[in-house]
N, C-alpha and C positions, 0 to 999 in steps of 0.2 A: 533564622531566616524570617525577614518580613513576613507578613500576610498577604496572600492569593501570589506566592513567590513559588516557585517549585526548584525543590534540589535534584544535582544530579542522576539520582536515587529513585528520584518519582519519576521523572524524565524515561530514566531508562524501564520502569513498570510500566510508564503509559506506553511505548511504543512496542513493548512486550502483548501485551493485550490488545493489539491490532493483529498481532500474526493470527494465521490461521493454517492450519494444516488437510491438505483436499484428502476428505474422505470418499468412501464408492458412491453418497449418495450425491456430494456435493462435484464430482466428477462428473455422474453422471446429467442434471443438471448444465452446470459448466461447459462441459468440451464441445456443443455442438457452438459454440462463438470459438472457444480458447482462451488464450491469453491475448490482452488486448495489447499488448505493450509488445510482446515479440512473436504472435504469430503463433507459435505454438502450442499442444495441446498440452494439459493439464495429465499428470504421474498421480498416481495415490502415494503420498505421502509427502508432495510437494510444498514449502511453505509461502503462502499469498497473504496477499494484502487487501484490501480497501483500497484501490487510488485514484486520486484524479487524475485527467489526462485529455488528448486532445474531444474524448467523447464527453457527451452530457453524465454530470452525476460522477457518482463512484460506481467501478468496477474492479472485478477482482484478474490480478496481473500477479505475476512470480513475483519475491518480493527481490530476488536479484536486479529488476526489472525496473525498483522502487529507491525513491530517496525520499527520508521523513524530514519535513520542514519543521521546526523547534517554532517557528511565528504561526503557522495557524493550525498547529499541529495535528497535521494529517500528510499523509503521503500522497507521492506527483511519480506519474510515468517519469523517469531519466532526460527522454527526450524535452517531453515538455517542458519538465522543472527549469531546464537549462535557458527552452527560450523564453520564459514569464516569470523568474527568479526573481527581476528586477520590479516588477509592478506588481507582488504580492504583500 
């Protein structure tokens, strides 16, 4: 592989090491917003993301909720990604 190229391999590590899984403190934190992407509140043992979305910044959303973008490699609300796919 060229240099500063990344193989399928690392791909799938970097997007591994974005999960996160909601423990009691980070629930507790957490649930008084929820989940930004569908409304609902955060499970202990649920696994979230980092993502952008129609709000400022990164916040943390179900990662069902999420789609990871390979170009600026970070993850987008569902919704969003769909309407701003094209100008990212």
């Amino acid at each position: 592989m060229g240099e500063g190229r990344k193989d399928k391999g690392d791909l799938v590590e970097e997007k591994r090491m974005h999960k996160i899984f909601i423990d009691l403190e980070r629930l507790n934190r957490l649930n008084a917003e929820g989940c930004m992407a569908c409304g609902h509140k955060f499970s202990l043992g649920d696994e979230v993301v980092l993502a952008r979305g129609k709000w400022q910044g990164f916040k943390y959303i179900h990662r069902n909720e999420a789609v990871f973008d390979r170009k600026t490699e970070s993850y987008y609300d569902r919704k969003y990604y769909a309407a701003v796919k094209d100008s990212l």
